[in-house]
C-alpha positions as CSV (number, residue, x, y, z in Angstrom):
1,X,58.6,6.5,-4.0
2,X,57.0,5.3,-7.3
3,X,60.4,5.6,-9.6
4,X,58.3,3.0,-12.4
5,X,58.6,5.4,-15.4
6,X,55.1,4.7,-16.8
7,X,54.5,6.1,-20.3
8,X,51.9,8.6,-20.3
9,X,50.6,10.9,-22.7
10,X,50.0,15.0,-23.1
11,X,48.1,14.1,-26.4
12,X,44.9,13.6,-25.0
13,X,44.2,17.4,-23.9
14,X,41.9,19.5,-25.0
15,X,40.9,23.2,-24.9
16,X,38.0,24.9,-24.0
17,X,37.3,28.4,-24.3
18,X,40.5,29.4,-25.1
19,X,42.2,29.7,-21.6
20,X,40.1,26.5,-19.9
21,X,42.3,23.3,-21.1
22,X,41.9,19.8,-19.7
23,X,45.1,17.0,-19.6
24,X,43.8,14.0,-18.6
25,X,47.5,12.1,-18.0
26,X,49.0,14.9,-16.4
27,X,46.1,15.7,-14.1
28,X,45.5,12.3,-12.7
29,X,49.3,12.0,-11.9
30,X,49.1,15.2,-9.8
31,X,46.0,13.9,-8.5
32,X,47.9,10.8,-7.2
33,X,50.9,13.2,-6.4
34,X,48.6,15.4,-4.2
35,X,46.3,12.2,-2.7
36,X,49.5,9.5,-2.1
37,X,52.1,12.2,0.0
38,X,49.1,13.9,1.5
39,X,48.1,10.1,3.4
40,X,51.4,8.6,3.5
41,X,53.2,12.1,5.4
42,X,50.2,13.2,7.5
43,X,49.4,16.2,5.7
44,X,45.6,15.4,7.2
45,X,47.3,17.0,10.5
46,X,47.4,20.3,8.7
47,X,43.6,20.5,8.8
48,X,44.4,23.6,11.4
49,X,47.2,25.1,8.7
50,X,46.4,26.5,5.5
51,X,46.8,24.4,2.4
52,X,46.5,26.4,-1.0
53,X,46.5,25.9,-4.1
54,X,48.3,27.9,-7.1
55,X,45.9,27.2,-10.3
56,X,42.7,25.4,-9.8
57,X,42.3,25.0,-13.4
58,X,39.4,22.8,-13.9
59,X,39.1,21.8,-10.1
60,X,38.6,18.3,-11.4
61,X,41.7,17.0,-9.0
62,X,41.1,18.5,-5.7
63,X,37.0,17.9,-5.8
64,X,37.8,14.5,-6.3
65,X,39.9,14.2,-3.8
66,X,37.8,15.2,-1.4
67,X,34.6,13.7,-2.9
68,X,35.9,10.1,-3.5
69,X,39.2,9.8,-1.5
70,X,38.4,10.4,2.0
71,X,40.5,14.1,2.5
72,X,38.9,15.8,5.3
73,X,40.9,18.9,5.1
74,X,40.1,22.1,3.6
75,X,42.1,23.5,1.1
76,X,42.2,27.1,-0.5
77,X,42.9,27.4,-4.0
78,X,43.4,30.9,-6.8
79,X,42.6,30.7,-9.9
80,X,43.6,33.9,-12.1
81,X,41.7,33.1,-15.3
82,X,38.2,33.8,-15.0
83,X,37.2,31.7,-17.6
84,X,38.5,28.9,-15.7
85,X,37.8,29.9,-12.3
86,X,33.9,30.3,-13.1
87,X,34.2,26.6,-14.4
88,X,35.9,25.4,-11.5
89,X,33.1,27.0,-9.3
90,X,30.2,24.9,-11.2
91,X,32.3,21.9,-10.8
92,X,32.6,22.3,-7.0
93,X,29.2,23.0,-6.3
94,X,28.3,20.0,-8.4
95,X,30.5,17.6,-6.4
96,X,29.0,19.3,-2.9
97,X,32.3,20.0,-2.1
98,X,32.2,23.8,-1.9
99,X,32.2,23.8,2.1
100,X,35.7,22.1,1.9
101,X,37.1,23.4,-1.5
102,X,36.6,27.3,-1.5
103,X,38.3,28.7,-4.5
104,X,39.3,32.5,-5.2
105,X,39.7,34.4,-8.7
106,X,42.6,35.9,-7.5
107,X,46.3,35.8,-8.3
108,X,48.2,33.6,-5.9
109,X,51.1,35.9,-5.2
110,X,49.5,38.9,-4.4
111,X,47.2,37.0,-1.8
112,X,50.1,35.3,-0.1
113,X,52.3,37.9,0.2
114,X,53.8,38.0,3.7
115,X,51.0,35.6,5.2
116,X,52.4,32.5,5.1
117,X,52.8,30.8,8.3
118,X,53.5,27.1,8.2
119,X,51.0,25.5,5.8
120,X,51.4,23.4,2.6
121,X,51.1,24.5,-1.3
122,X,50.1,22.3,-3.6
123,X,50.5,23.2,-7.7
124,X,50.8,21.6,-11.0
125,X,52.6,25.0,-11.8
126,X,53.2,26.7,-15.6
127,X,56.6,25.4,-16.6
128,X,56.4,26.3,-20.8
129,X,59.7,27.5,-21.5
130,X,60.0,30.2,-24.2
131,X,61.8,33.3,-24.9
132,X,58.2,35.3,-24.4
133,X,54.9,34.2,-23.2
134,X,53.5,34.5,-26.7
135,X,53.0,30.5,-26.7
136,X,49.9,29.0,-28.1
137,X,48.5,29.2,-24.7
138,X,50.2,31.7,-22.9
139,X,48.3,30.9,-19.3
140,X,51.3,27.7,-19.5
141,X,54.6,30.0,-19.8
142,X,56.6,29.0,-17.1
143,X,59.4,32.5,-17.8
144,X,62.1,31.5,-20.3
145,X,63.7,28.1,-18.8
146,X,59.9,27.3,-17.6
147,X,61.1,27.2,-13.9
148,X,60.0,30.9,-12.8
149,X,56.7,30.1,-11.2
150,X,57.6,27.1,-9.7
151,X,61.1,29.1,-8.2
152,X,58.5,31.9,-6.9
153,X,56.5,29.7,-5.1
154,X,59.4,28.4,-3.4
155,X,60.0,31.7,-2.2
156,X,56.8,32.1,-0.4
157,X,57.9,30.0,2.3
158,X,55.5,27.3,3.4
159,X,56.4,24.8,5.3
160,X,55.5,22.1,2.6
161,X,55.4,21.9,-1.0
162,X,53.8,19.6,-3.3
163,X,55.1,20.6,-7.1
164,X,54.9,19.1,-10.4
165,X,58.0,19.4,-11.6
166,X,59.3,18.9,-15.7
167,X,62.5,17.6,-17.2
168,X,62.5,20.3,-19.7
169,X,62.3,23.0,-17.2
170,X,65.6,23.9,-15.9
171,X,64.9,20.7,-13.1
172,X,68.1,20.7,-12.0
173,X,68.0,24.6,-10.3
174,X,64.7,23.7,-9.0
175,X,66.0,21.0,-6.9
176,X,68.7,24.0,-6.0
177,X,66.7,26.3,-5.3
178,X,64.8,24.4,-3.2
179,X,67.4,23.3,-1.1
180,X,69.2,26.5,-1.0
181,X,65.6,28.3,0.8
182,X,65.8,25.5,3.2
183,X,63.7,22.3,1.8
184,X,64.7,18.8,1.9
185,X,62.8,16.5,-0.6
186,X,60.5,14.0,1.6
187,X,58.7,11.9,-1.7
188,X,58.9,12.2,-5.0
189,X,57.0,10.3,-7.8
190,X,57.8,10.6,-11.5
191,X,56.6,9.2,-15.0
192,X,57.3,9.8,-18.5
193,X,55.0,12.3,-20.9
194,X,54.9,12.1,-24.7
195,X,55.4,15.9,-25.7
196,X,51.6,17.0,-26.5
197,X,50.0,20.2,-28.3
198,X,52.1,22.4,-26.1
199,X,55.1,21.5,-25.2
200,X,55.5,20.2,-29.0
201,X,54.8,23.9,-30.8
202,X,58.1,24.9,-32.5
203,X,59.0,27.8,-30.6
204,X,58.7,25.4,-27.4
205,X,60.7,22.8,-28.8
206,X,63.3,25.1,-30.2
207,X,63.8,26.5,-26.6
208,X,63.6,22.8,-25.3
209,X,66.7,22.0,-27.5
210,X,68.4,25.4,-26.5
211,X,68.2,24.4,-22.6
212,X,69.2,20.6,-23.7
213,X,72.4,22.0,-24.7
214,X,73.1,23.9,-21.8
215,X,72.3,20.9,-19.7
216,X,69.0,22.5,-18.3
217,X,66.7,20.3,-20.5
218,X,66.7,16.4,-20.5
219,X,64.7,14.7,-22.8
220,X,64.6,11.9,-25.2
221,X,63.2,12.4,-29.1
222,X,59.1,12.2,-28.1
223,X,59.3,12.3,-24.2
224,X,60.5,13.8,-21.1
225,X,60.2,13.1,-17.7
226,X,57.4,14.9,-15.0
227,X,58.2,14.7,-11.5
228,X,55.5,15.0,-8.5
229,X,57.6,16.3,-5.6
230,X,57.4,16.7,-1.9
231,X,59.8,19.3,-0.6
232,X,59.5,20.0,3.7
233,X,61.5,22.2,5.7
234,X,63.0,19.6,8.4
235,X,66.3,19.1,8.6
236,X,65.7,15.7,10.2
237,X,64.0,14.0,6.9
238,X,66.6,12.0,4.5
239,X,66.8,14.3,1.6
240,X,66.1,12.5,-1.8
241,X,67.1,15.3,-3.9
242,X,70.4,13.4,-5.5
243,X,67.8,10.9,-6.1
244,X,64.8,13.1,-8.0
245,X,67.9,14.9,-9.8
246,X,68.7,11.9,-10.9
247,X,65.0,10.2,-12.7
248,X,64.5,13.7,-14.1
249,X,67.8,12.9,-15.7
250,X,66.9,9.4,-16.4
251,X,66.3,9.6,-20.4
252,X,68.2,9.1,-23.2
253,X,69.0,12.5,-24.2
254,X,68.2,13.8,-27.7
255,X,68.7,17.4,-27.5
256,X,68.4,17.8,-31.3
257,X,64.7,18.3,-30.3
258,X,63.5,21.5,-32.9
């Protein structure tokens, strides 16, 4: 568990095309999210189970992966956004990759629905909060606490789960959630994120300081926390959920933050 609190920055995205965006800090931390509990729990032994993917965005993190890192298993990931998808597609094919890493412009939910049978998800899911999903990119709205998406996925039931999960996101009934449908958490990494182009638009922030005050946002003035998570359903694995409550609590709170 990699509790260091490195300070990383949101600053350095970019957007493309209007939906296609790229976050360079946030991406390589779920890339070592995805790599680190996929070697150090044996998720290599799902190679005959289905791991998927909710929102390939770029595909950057998974072609890597499997390109450069040694993964020999296959993974399925949906990509709603065309624009994004048909970038993704280019991306894969470029890195040779496509054989292991086939990718579907599809939306997630609809395609899993009642088909899940063991398996792992992996996802760096939307958690914008706001009161609508008319945000500066809307593809990021994660419902009005930003913890929807993530809580959906949940609900799918496979058997493992690696999320990125935010302080600012209602973190606390994630963890609940979670445990409530039967997961345990088996790893968790987490760092610290300057607020960037997104997360720093005013009706974001305003909705960051209205969750602060409720206790469902933690943050400090220019950061927050961002937790890579491994949830499992086995009740025989110590459950570090006290413990990830705790780092995405681990800031000193400035809820004052519109």
């Amino acid at each position: 568990m990699d509790a260091s609190g490195v300070i990383a920055t949101r600053d350095a995205k970019t957007v493309e095309s209007g939906t296609i965006f790229r976050d360079r800090e946030e991406s390589e931390f779920y890339a070592q999210c995805v790599r680190d509990f996929l070697f150090r729990h044996g998720y290599e032994l799902l190679e005959d189970k289905e791991i998927v993917e909710l929102g390939v965005g770029t595909g950057e993190t998974i072609a890597e992966l499997l390109k450069y890192h040694g993964f020999t298993g296959k993974i399925r990931g949906y990509e709603i956004d065309g624009a994004s998808y048909e970038y993704a597609r280019r991306l894969i094919d470029a890195h040779s990759v496509s054989d292991r890493y086939l990718i579907l412009n599809d939306d997630f939910f609809e395609a899993v629905k009642g088909a899940v049978v063991g398996g792992c998800v992996i996802s760096n899911p939307p958690f914008i909060p706001a009161h609508d999903q008319s945000i500066r990119m809307p593809e990021l709205w994660g419902g009005t606490d930003g913890s929807s998406v993530t809580k959906r996925i949940i609900e799918c039931g496979f058997e493992r789960l690696i999320l990125l999960v935010s302080s600012f996101s209602n973190p606390l009934s994630i963890i609940n959630y979670a445990s409530v449908h039967g997961y345990r958490v088996l790893d968790f990494a987490f760092r610290t994120m300057r607020f960037g182009a997104y997360s720093s638009e005013p009706k974001v922030r305003e909705r960051i300081a209205e969750l602060g005050r409720r206790a469902e946002a933690f943050v400090s003035a220019d950061r927050y926390c961002l937790a890579g998570v491994a949830w499992v359903k086995n009740d025989n694995v110590t459950d570090l959920s006290p413990a990830l409550a705790q780092s995405l609590m681990s800031l000193p709170v400035c809820n004052d933050t519109a």
